[in-house]
Backbone as a printed PyTorch tensor [residue, N CA C, xyz], in Angstrom:
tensor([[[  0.8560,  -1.1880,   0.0000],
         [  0.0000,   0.0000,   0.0000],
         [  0.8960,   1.2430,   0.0000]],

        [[  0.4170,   2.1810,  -0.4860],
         [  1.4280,   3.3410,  -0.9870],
         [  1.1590,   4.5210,  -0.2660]],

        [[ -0.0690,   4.3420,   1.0550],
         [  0.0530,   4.9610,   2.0910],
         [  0.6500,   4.2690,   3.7150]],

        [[  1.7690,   3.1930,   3.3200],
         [  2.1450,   2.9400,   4.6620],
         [  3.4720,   2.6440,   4.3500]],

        [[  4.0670,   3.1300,   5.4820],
         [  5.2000,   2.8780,   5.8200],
         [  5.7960,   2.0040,   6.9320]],

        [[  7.0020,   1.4300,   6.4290],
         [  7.8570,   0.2340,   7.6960],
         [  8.6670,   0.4780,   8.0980]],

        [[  8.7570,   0.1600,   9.4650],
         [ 10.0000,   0.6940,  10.3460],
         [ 10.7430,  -0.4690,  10.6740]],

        [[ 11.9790,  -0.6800,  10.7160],
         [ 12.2250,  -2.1630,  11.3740],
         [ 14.3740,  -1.6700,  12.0230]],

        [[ 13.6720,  -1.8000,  13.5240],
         [ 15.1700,  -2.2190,  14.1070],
         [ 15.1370,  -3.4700,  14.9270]],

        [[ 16.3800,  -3.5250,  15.3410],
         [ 16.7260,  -4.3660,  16.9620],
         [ 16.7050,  -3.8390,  18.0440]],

        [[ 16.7970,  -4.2210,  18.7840],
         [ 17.3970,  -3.7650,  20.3350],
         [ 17.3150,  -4.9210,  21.3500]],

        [[ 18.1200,  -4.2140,  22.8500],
         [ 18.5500,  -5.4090,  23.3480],
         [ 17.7850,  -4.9040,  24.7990]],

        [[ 18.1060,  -6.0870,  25.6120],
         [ 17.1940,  -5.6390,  26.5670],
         [ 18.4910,  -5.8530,  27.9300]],

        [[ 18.6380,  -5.0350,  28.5710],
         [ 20.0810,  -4.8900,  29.6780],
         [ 19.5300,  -5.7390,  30.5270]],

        [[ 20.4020,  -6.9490,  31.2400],
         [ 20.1300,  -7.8330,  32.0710],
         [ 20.3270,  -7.2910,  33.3460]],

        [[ 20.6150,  -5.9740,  33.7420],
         [ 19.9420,  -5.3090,  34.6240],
         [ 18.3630,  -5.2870,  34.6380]],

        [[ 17.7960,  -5.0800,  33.9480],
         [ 15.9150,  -4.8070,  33.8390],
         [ 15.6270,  -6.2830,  33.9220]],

        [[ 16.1650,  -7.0030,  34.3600],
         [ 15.5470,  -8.9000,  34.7110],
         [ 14.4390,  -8.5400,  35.6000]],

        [[ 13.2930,  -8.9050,  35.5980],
         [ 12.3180,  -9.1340,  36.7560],
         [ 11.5170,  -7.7480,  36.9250]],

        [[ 11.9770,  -7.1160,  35.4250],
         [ 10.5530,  -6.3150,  35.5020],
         [ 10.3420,  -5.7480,  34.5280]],

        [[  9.0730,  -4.7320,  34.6510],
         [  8.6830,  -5.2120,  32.4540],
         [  9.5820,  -3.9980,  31.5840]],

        [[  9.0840,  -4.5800,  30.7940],
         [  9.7230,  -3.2320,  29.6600],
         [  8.6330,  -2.8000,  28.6850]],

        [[  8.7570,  -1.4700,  29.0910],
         [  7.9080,  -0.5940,  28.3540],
         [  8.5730,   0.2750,  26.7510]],

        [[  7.7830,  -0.0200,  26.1650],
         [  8.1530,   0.5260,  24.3550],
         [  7.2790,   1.4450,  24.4920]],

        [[  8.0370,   3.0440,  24.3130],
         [  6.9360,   4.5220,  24.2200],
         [  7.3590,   4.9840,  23.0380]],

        [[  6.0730,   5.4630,  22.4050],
         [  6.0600,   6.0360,  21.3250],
         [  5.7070,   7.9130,  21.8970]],

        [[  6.8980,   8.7700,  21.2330],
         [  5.9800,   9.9540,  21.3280],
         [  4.9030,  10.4830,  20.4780]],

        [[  4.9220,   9.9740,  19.7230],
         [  3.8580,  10.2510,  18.6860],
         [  4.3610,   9.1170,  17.0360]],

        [[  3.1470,   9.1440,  16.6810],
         [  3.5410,   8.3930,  15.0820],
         [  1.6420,   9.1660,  14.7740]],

        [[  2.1440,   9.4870,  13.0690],
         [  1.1470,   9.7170,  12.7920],
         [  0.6420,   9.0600,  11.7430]],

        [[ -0.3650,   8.1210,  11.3380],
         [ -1.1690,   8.6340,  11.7800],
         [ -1.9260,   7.0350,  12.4760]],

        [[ -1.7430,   6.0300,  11.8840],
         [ -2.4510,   4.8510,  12.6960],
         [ -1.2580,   3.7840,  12.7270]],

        [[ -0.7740,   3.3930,  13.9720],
         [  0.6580,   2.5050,  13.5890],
         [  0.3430,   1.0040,  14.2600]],

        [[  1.0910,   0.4140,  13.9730],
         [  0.6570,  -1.3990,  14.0970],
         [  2.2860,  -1.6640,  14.3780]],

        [[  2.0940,  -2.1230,  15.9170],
         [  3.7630,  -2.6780,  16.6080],
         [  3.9190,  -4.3430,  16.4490]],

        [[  4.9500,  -4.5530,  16.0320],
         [  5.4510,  -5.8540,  16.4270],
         [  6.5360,  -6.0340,  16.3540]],

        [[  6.5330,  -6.9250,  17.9510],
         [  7.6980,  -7.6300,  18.5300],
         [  8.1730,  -8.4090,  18.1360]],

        [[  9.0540,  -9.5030,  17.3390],
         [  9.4760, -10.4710,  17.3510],
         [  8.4800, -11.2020,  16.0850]],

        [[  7.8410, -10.5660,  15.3760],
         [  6.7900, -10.9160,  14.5690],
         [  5.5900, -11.0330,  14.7430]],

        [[  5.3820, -10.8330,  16.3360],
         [  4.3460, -10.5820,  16.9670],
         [  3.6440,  -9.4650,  17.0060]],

        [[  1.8800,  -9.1820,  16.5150],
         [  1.5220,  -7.3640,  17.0300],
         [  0.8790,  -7.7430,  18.0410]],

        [[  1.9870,  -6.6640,  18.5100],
         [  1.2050,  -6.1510,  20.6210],
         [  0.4210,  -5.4070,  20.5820]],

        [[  0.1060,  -4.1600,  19.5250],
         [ -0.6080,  -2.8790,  19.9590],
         [ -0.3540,  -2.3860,  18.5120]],

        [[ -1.5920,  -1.4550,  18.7290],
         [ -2.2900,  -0.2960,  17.9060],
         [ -2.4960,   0.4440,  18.6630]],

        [[ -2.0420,   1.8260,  17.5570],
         [ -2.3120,   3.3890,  17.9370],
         [ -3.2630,   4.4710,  16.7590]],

        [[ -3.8470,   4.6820,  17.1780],
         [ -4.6150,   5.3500,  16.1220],
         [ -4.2690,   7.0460,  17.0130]],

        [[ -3.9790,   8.0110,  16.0150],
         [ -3.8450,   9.4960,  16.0920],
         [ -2.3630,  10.3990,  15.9130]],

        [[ -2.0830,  11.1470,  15.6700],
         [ -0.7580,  11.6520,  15.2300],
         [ -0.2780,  12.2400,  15.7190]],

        [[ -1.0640,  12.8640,  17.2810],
         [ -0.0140,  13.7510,  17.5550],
         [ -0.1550,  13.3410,  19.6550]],

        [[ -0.7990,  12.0990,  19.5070],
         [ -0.4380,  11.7870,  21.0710],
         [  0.1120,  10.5740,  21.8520]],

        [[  1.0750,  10.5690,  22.6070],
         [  2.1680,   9.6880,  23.0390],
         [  1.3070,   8.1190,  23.2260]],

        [[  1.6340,   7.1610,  23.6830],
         [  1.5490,   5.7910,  23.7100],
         [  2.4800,   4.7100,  24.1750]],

        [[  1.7140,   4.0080,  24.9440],
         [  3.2940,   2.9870,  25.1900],
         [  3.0620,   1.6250,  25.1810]],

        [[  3.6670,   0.7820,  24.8530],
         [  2.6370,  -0.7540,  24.9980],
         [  4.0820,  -1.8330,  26.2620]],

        [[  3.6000,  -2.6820,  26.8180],
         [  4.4220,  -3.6040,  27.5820],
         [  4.6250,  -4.6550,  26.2470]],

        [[  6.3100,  -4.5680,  26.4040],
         [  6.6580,  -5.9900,  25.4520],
         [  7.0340,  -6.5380,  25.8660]],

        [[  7.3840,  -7.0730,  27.3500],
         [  7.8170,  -7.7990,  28.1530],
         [  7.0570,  -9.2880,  27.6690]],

        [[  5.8330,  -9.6050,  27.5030],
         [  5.6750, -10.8810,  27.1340],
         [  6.1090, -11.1710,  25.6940]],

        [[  6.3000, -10.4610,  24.8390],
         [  6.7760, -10.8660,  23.6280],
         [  8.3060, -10.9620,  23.4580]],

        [[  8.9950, -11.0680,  24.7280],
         [ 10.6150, -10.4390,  23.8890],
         [ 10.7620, -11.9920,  24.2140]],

        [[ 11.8820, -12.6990,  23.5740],
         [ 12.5880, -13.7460,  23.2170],
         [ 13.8600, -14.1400,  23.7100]],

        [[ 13.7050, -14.4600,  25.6230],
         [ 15.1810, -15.0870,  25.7330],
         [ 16.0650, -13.7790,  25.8510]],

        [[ 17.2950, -14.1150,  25.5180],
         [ 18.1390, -13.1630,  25.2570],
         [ 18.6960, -12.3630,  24.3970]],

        [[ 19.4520, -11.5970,  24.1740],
         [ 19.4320, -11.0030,  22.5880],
         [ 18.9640, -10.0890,  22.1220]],

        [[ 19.2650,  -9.9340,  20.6150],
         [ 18.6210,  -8.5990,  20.2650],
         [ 16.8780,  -9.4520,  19.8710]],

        [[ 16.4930,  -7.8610,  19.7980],
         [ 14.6750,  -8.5160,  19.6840],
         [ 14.1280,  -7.6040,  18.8370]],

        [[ 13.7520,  -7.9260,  17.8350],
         [ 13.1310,  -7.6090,  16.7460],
         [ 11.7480,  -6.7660,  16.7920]],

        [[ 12.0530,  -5.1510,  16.1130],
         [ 10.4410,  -4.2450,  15.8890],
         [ 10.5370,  -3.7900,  15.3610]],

        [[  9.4200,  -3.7710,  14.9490],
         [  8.6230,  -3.1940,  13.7190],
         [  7.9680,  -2.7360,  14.0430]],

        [[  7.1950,  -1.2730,  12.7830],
         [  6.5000,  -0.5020,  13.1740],
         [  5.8770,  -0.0030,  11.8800]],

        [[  4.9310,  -0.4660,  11.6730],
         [  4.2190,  -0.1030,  10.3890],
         [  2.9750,   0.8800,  10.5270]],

        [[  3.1570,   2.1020,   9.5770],
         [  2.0710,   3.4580,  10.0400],
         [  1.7100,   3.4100,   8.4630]],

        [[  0.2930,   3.6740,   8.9780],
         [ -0.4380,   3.6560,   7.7750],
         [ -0.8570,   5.0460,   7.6540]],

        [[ -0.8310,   6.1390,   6.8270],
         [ -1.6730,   7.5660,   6.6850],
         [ -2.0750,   7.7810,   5.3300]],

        [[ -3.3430,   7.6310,   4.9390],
         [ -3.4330,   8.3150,   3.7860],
         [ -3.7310,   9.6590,   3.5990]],

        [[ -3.2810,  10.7250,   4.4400],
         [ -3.4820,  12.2870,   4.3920],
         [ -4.6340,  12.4190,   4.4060]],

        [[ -4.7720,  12.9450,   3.2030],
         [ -6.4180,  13.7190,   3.0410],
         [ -7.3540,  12.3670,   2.0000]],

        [[ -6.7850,  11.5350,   2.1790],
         [ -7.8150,  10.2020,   0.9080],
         [ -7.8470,   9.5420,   2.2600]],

        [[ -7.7300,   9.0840,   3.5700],
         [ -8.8780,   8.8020,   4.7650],
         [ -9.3240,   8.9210,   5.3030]],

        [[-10.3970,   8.6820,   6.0860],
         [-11.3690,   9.3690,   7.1160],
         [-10.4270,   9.6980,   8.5540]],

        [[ -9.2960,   9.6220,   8.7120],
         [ -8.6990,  10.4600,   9.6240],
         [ -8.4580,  11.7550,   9.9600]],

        [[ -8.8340,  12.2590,  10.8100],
         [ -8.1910,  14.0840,  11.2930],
         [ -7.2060,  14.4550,  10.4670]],

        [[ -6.9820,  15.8170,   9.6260],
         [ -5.6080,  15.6750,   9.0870],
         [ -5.6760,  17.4480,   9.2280]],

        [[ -6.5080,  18.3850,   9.7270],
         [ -5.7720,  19.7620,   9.5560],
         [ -5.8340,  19.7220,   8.5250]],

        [[ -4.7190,  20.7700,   8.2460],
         [ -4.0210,  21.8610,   6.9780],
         [ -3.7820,  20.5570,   5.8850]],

        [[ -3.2670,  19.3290,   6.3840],
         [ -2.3690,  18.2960,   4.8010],
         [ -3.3170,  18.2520,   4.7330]],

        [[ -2.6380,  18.4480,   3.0210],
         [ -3.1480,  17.8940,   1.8080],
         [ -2.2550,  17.2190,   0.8500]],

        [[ -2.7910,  16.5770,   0.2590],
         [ -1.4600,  16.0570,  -1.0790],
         [ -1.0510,  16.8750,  -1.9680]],

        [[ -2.5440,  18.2950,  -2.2920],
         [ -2.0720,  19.0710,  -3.7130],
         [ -2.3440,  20.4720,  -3.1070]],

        [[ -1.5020,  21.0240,  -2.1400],
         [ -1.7390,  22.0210,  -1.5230],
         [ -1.6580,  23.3990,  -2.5700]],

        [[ -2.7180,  24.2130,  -2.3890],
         [ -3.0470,  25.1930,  -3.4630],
         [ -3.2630,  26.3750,  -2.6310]],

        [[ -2.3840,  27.1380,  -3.2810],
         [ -2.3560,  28.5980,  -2.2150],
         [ -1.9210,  28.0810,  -0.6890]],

        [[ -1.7760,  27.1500,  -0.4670],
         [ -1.0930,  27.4010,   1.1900],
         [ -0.4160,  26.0920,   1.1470]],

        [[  0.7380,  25.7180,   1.6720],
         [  2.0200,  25.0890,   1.8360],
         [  2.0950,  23.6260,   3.0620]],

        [[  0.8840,  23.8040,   3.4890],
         [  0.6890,  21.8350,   4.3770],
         [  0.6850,  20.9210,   3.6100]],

        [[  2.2170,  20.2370,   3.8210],
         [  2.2580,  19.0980,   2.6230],
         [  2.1450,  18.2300,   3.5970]],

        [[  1.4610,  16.9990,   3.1910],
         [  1.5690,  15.4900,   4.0470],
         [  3.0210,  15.5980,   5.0780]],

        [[  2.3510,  14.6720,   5.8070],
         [  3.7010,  14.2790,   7.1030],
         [  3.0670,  13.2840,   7.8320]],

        [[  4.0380,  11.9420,   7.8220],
         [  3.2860,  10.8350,   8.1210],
         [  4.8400,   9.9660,   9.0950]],

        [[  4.5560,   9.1630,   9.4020],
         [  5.1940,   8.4260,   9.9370],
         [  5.3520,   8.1820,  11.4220]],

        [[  6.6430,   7.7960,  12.1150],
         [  7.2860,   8.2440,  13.6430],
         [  8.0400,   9.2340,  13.5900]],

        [[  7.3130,  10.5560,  14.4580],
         [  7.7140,  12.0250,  14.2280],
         [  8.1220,  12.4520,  15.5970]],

        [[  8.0070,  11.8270,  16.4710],
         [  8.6640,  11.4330,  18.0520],
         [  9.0290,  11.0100,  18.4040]],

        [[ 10.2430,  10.7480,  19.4030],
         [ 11.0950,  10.2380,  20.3820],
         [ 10.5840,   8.8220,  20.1320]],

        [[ 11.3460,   7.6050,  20.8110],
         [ 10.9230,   6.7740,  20.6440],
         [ 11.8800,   5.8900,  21.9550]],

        [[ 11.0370,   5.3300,  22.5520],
         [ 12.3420,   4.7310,  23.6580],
         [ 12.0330,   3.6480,  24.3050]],

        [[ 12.7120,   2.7560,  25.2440],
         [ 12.5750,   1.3660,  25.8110],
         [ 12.8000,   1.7410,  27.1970]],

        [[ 11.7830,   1.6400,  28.1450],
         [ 12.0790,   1.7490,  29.9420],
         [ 11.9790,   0.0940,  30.5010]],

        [[ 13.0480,   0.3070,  31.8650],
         [ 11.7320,  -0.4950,  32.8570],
         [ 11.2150,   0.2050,  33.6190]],

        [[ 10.0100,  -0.8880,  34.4630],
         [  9.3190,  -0.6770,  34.9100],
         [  8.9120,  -1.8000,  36.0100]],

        [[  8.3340,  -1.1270,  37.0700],
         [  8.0930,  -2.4790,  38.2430],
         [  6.3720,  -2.8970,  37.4180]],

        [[  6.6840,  -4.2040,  38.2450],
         [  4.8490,  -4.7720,  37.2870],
         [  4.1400,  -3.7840,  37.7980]],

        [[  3.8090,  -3.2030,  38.8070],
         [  3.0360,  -2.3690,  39.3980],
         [  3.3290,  -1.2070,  39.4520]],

        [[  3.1170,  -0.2820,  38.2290],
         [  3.4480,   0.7220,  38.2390],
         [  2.2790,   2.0210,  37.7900]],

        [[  2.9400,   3.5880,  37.5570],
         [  1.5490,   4.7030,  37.3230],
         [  1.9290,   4.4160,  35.6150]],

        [[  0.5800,   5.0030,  35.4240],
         [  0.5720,   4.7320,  33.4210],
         [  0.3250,   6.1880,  32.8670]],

        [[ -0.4530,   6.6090,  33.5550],
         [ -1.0460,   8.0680,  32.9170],
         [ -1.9700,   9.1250,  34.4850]],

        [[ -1.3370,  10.3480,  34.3490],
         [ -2.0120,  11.1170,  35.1180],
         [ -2.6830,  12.5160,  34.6610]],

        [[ -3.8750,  12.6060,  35.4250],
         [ -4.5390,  13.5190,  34.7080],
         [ -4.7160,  14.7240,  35.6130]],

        [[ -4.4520,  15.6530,  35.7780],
         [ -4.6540,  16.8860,  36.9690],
         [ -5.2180,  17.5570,  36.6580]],

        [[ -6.6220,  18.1330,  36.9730],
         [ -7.1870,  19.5530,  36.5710],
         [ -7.5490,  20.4090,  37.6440]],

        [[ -6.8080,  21.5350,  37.8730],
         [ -7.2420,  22.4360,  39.0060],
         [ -8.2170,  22.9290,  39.2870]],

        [[ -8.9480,  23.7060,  40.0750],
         [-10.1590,  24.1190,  40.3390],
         [ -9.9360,  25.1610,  41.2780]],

        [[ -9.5340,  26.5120,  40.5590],
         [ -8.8090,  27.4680,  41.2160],
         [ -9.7380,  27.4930,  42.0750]],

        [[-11.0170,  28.3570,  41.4870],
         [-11.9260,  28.7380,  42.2800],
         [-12.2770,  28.0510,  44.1780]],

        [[-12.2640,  26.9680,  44.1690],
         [-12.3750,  26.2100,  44.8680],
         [-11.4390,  25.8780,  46.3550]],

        [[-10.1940,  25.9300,  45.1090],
         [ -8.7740,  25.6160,  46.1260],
         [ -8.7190,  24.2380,  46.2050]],

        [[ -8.7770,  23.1870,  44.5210],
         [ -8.4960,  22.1920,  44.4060],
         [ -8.3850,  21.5270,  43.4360]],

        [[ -7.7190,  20.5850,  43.9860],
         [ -7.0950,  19.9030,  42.5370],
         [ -7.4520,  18.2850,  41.9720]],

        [[ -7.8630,  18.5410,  41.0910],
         [ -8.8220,  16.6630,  41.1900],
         [ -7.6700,  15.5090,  40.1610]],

        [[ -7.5080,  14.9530,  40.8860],
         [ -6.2170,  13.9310,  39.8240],
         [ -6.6670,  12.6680,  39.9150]],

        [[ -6.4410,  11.8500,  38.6510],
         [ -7.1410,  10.5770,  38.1230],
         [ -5.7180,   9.7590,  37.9560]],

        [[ -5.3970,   8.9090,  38.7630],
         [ -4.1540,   7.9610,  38.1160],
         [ -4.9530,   6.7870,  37.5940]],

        [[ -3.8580,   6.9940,  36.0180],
         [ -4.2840,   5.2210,  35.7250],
         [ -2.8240,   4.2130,  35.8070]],

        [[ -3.2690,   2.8620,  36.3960],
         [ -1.8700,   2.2800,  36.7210],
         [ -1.9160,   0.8310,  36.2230]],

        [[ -1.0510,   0.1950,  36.2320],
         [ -0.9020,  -0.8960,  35.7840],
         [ -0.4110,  -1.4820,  37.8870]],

        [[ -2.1040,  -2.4030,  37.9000],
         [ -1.9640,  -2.6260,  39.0450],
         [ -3.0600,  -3.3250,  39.6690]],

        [[ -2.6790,  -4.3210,  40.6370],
         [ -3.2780,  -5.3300,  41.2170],
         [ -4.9630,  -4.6310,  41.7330]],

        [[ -6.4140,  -5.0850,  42.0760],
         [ -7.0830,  -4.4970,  42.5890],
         [ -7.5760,  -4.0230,  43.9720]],

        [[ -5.9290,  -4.6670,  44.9420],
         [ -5.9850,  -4.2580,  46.1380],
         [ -5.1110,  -2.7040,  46.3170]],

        [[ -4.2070,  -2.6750,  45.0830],
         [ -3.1000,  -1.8150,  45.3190],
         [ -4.1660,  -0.3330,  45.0470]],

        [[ -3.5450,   0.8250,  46.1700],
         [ -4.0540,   1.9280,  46.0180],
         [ -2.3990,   2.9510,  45.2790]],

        [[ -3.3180,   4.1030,  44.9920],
         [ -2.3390,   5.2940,  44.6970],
         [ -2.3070,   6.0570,  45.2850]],

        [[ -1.3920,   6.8590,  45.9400],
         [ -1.4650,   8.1620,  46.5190],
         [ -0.6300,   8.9750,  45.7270]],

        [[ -0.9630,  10.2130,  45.9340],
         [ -0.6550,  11.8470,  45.0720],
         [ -0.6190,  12.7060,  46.2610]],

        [[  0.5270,  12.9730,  46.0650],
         [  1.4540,  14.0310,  47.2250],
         [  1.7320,  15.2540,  46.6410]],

        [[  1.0400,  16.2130,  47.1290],
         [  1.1500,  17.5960,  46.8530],
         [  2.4280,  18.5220,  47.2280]],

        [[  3.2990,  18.8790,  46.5520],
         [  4.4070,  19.5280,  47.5590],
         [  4.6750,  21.0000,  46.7900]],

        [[  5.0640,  21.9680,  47.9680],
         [  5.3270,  23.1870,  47.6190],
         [  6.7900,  23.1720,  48.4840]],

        [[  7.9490,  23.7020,  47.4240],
         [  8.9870,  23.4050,  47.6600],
         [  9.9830,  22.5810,  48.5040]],

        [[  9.2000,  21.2780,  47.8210],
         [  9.7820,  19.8790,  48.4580],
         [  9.0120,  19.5370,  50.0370]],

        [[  8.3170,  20.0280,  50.9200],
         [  7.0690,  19.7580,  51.6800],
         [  6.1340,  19.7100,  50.9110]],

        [[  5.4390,  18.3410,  51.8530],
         [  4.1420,  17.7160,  51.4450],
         [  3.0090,  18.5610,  51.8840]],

        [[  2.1670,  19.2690,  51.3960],
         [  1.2660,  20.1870,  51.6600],
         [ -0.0160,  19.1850,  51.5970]],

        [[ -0.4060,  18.9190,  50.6330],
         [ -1.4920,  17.7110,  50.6000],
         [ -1.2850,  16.4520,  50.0270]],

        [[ -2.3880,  15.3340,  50.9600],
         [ -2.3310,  14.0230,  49.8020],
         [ -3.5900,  13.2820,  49.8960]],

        [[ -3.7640,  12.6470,  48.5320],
         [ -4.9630,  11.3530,  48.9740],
         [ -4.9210,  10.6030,  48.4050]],

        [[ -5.5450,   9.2420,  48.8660],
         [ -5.1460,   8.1600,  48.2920],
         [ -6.4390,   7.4020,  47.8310]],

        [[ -6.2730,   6.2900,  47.1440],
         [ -7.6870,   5.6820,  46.1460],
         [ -7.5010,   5.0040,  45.5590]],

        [[ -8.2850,   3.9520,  44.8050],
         [ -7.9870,   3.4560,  43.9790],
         [ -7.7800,   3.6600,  42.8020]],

        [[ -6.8210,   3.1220,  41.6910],
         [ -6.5790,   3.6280,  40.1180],
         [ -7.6240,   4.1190,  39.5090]],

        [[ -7.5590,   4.9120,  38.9060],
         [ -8.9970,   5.3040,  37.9480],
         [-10.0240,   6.1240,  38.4110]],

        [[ -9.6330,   6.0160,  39.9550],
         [-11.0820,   6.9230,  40.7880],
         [-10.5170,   8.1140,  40.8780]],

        [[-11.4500,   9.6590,  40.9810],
         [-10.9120,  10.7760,  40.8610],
         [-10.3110,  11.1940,  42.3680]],

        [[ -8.8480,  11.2320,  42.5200],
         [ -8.7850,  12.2890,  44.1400],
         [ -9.0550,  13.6090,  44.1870]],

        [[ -9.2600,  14.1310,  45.4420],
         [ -9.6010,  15.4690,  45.7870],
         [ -8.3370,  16.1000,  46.7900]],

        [[ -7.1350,  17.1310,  45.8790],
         [ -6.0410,  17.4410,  47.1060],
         [ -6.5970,  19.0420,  47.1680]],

        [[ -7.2560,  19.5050,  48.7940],
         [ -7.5390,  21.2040,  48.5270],
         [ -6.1570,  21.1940,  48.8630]],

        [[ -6.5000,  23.1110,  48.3810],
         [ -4.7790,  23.7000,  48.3630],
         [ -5.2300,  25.1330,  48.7460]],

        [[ -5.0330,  25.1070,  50.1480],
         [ -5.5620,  26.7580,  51.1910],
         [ -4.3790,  27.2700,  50.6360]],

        [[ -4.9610,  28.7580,  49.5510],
         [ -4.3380,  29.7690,  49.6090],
         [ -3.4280,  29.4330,  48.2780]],

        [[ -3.5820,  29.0910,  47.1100],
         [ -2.6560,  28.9270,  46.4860],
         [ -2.0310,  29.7970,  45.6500]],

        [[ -1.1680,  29.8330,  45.5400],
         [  0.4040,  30.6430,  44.5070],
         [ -0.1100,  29.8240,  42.9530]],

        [[ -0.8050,  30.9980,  42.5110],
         [ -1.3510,  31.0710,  40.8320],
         [ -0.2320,  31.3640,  40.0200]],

        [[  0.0990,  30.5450,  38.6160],
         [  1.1340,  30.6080,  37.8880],
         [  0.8930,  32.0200,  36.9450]],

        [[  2.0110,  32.3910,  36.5110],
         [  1.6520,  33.6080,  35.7350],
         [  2.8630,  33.6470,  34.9660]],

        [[  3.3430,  34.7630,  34.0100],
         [  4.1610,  35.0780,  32.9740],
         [  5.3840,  35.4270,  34.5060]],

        [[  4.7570,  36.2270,  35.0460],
         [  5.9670,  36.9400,  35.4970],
         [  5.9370,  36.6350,  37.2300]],

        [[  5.7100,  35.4980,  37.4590],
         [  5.9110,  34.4540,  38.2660],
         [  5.3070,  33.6290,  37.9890]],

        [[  6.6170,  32.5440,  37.5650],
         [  5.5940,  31.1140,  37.0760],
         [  5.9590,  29.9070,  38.1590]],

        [[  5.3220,  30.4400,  39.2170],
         [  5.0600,  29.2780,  40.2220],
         [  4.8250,  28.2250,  39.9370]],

        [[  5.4510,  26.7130,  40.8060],
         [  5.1700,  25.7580,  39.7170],
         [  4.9140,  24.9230,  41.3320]],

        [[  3.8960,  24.0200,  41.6400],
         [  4.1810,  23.0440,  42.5290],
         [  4.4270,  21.7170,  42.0320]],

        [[  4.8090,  20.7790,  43.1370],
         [  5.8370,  19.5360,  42.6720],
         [  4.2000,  18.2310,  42.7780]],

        [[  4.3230,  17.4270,  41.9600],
         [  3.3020,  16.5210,  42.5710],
         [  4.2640,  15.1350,  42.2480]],

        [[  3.9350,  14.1650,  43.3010],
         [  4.6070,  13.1090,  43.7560],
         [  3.0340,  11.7840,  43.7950]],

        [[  3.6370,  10.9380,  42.5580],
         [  2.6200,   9.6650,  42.6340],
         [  3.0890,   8.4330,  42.4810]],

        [[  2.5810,   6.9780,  43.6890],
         [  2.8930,   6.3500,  43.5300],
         [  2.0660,   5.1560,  44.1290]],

        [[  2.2010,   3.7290,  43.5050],
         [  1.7800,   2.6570,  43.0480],
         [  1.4810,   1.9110,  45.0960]],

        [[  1.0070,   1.7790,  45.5450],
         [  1.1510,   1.2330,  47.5030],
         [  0.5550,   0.2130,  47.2890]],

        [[  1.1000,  -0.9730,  47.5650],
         [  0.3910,  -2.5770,  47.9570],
         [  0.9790,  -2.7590,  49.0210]],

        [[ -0.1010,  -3.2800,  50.1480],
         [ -0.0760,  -3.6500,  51.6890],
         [  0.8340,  -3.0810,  52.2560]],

        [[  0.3880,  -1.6180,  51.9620],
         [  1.3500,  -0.5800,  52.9500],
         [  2.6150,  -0.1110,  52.6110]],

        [[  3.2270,  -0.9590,  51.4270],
         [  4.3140,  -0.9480,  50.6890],
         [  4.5500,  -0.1010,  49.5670]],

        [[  5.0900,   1.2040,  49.6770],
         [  5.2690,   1.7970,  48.3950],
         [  6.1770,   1.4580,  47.2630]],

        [[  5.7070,   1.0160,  46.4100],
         [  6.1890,   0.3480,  45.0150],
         [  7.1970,   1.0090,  44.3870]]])
């Protein structure tokens, strides 16, 4: 097909990271990409301009280098995908197609029980802050989110993955151009009292 493209390297996996998973992040590929490990597909991403990560820990092979691929399919403006400004025959204005892996691209570990994605939205008005962790994690294990203003813990709460917390924040230091106050937030994975 003459709207997709193939990616294909190796890599190795450091026998330091034994005994815990490994995560493959994409920062972006645009516009729908299809991963595989070892000849194996782990995961699909559909969209072009937001990050992704899949666990290849069950697909990697022993020792060695380990085989991926990465095949992105975009047909610009000939599929029903989001595309903005591209076009193929841009007339009077200059958005030519752009397709492929257009972001970082990298290999972590990770403990099995770890955070995946966090979501924070403030609520000035209020004096609070509502945060959603999603985690890769057992259904006893909770999360807590630690609020800190210059390295003290000001607020925290804890919950299960996926459920929304509530941290108030009496009196808070609003970011601006010409003080861009920043506070620290601290999250992490707790099974039976044990922080992960």
């Amino acid at each position: 097909d003459a709207n997709e493209l193939w990616y294909k390297r190796s890599f190795s996996v450091p026998s330091s990271w034994r005994g815990r998973d490994v995560m493959l992040n994409f920062g972006a590929v645009d516009w729908k990409a299809d991963v595989f490990v070892n000849d194996v597909l782990i995961g699909s991403h559909k969209g072009g301009y937001t990050p992704f990560s899949l666990n290849v820990t069950p697909f990697l092979s022993g020792k060695g280098e380990q085989k991926l691929v990465v095949r992105v399919w975009d047909p610009s403006d000939k599929g029903y995908q989001p595309r903005g400004k591209q076009v193929s025959n841009p007339e009077g204005i200059w958005y030519t197609p752009v397709t492929g892996i257009w972001q970082t691209v990298w290999i972590e570990p990770v403990a099995s029980a770890h955070v995946k994605s966090i979501k924070s939205i403030p609520d000035i008005d209020n004096g609070v802050v509502h945060v959603t962790v999603s985690a890769e994690a057992s259904a006893n294990d909770v999360v807590e989110v630690r609020l800190m203003d210059k390295g003290n813990v000001i607020t925290s709460a804890k919950g299960l993955a996926g459920n929304e917390l509530r941290l108030a924040v009496d009196n808070p230091t609003l970011w601006e151009p010409s003080n861009p106050y920043l506070y620290g937030m601290s999250v992490s994975v707790i099974r039976n009292g044990k922080r992960l």
